[in-house]
N, C-alpha and C positions, 0 to 999 in steps of 0.2 A: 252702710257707708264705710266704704274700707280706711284704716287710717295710717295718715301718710305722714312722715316726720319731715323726708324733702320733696319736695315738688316735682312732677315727674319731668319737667320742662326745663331744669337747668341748667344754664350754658356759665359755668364756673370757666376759669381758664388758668388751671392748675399749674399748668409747667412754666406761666408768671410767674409763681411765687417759688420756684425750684432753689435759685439761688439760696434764700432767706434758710430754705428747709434745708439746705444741703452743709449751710453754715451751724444751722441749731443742731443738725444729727451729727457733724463731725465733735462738736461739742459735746454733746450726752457721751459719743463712745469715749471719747478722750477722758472725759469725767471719768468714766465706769470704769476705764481701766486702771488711772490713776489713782482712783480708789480703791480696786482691788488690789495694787500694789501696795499703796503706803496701809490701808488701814486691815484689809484682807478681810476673810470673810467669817461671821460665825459659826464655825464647822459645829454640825448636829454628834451629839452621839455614835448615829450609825458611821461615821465618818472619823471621829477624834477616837470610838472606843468606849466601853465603857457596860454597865449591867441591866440588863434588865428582867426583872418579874414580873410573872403574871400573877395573881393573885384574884380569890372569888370570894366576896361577902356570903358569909352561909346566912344571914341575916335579915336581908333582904338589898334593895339598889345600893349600889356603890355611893358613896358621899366624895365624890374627886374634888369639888372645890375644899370642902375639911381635910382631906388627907393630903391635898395638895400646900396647904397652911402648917398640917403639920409635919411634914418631912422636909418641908424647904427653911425650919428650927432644927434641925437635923446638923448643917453646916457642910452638904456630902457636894457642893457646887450646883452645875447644870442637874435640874432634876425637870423630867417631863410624864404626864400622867394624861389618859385616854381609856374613856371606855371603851370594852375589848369583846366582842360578838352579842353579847347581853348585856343590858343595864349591870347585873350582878360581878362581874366582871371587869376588873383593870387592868392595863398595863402600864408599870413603871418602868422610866429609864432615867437610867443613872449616869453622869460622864467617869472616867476612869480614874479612880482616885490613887495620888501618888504615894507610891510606895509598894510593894512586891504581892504577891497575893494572899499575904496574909491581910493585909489593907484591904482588897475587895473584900474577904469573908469576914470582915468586922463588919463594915460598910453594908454588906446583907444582912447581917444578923440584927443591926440596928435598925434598917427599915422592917425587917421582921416584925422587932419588937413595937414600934410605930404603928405597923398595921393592927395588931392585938390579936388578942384569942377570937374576933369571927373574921378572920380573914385568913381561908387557906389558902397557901404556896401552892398552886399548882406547877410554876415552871421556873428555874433560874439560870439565866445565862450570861456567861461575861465576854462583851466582846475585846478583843485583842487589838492595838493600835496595828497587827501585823493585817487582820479581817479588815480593822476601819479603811486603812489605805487601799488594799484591794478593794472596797466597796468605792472609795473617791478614783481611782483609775477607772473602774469600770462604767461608774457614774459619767464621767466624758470622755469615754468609747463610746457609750449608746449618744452621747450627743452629737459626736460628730460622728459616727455611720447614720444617724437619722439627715443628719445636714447633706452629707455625700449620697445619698439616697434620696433626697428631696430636687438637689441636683442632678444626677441622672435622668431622673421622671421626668422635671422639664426641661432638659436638652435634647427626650427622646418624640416628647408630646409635642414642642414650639422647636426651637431653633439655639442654638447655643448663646444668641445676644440675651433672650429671656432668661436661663438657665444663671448666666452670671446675673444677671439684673437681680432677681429670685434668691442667689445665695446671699450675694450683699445685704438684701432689705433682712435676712433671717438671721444673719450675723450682728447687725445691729440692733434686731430685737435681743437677742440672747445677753449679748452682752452689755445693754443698755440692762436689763433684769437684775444680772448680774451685779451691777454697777449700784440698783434699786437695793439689793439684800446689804451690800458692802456698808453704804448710806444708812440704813436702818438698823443694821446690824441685827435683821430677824434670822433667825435660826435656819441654817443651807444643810439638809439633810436628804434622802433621798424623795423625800417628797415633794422636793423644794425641783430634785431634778427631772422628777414625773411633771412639773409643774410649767419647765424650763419647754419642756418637747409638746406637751399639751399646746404651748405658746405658738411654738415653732410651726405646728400642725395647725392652729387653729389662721396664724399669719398666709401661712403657703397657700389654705382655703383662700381666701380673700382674693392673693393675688393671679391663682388661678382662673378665678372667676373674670378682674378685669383683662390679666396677658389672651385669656380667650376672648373676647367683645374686641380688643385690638387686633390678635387676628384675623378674625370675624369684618369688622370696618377694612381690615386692608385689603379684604380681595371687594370690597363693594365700594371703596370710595378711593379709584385709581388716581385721579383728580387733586385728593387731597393731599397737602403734605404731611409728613410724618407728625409734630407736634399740633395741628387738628384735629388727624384720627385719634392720639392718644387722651387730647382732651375732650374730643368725645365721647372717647369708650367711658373715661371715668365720669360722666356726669350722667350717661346711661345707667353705672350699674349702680352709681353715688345711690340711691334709695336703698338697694338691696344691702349693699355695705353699711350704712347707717343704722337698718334694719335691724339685721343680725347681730351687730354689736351692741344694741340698745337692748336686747332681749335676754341676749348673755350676761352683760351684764346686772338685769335685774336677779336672776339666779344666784352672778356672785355673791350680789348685795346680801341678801337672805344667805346665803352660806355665811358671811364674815358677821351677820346679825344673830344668826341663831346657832351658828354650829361651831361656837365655842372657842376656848385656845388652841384645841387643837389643829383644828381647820383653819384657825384665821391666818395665818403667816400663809399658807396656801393660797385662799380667797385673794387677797390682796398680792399675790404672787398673779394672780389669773389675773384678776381686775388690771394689774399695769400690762399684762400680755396682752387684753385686747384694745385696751388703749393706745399703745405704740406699735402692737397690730396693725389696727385701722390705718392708723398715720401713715406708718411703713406703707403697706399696700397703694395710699392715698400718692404719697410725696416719694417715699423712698425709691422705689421697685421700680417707676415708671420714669423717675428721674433719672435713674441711672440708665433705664431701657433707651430713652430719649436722644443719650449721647451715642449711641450705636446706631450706624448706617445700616437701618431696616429698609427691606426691599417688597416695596407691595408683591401680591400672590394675586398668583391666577385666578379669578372668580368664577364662582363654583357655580350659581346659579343669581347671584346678582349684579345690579345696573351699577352701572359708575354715573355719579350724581354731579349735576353739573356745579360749578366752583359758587355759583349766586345763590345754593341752597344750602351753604355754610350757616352753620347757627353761631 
């Protein structure tokens, strides 16, 4: 018995509640920005600058919750620690401590001393706030050529009303996230930005899947008007949608459950991705699609269905 979370049968009537959604999503981004404006964001390390060593216990596994207790009695600020290809193996990172570079090489030499005689230095590096900022520029370059690039694909795949519909829903995930890190003030580094386009990618899946069933309905149900077809495309693929996100998320769970500090600001970066994913896909994408004068397509090989076989 195969198991079903929604019922294959149901007739939701989604672009009812558009208003409501369109009121709560203009809210979340308005949040999110005015939050990143007044309170701004936790810049990571790779971002603000700052040192990091590698270092490998000759001794045996790395102890990172211990070393992480004791270097953060240290007083050196943001400090962050990860196991690094082997158990035996860490990486530390250090934010940029003020004053010239005699201040980093105390600032080594004390985490040095910290780590003890079984922990060789294999690697030390100091990043430059001139590096951090080029890594924060290029960090949203790749987000917006992914965005302009996600655009493209569906102006070239549907018709340019999807294509705008498509960037809108992805823009408000981004910066609704955005708005999530500001809020919490978890640590925005580049993993945070692998996290951001993970988002954006796993979003544009979704709405690919229902802008194609709408499609798909317009050349088969000439009959129908445009808010029909779209709310039956989405109560067609509503199972698969629900599917996919209920699975992914089980994944998250277990990453933010076992895999650590370093993972969790990530996990929980995915976890609100597929959540205003969904929704976006659900409410946003189609709402906007909705207000655009869509013209049924020719049918390809299917009947137009007469108006009393509306569900």
């Amino acid at each position: 018995m195969r198991l079903k979370l929604v019922p294959s049968d149901t007739s939701i009537n989604f672009l009812k509640h558009r208003r409501i959604a369109f009121i709560f999503s203009l809210f979340l981004v308005a949040s999110s920005i005015g939050l990143f404006v007044v309170k701004g964001l936790n810049l990571g390390i790779d971002f603000k600058g700052g040192i990091l060593i590698e270092a490998r216990n000759t001794t045996g596994p790395a102890d990172i919750s211990g070393l992480r207790a004791d270097l953060g009695q240290l007083g050196l600020g943001d400090i962050s620690l990860q196991e690094f290809g082997t158990p035996t193996d860490v990486l530390v990172r250090v934010q940029r401590q003020e004053g010239d570079e005699e201040a980093q090489i105390a600032a080594i030499a004390a985490i040095s001393s910290t780590l003890g005689d079984s922990y060789d230095i294999r690697r030390t590096e100091f990043v430059g706030p001139t590096v951090g900022a080029e890594l924060a520029e290029k960090g949203m370059l790749a987000v917006a050529c992914a965005l302009l690039a996600i655009m493209v694909y569906i102006w070239f795949r549907f018709e340019w009303q999807f294509s705008i519909a498509a960037i809108l829903a992805l823009a408000h995930d981004v910066l609704s996230t955005v708005g999530l890190f500001a809020l919490t003030s978890f640590e925005f580094n580049l993993a945070t930005v692998a996290a951001i386009l993970t988002i954006a990618g796993y979003s544009i899946n979704d709405t690919v899947v229902v802008f194609d069933r709408v499609r798909e309905n317009l050349r088969r149900y000439k009959s129908y008007e445009i808010r029909d077809i779209i709310n039956k495309s989405l109560n067609e693929t509503l199972s698969r949608t629900v599917m996919t996100s209920f699975t992914t998320l089980l994944a998250l769970l277990a990453i933010t459950i076992f895999g650590g500090a370093v993972l969790r600001d990530f996990a929980l970066a995915m976890i609100w991705g597929v959540l205003i994913g969904t929704y976006s896909s659900v409410f946003v994408a189609v709402g906007f699609l909705s207000r655009f004068d869509i013209r049924h397509q020719e049918p390809d090989d299917g009947v137009d269905v007469p108006e009393t076989e509306r569900s």
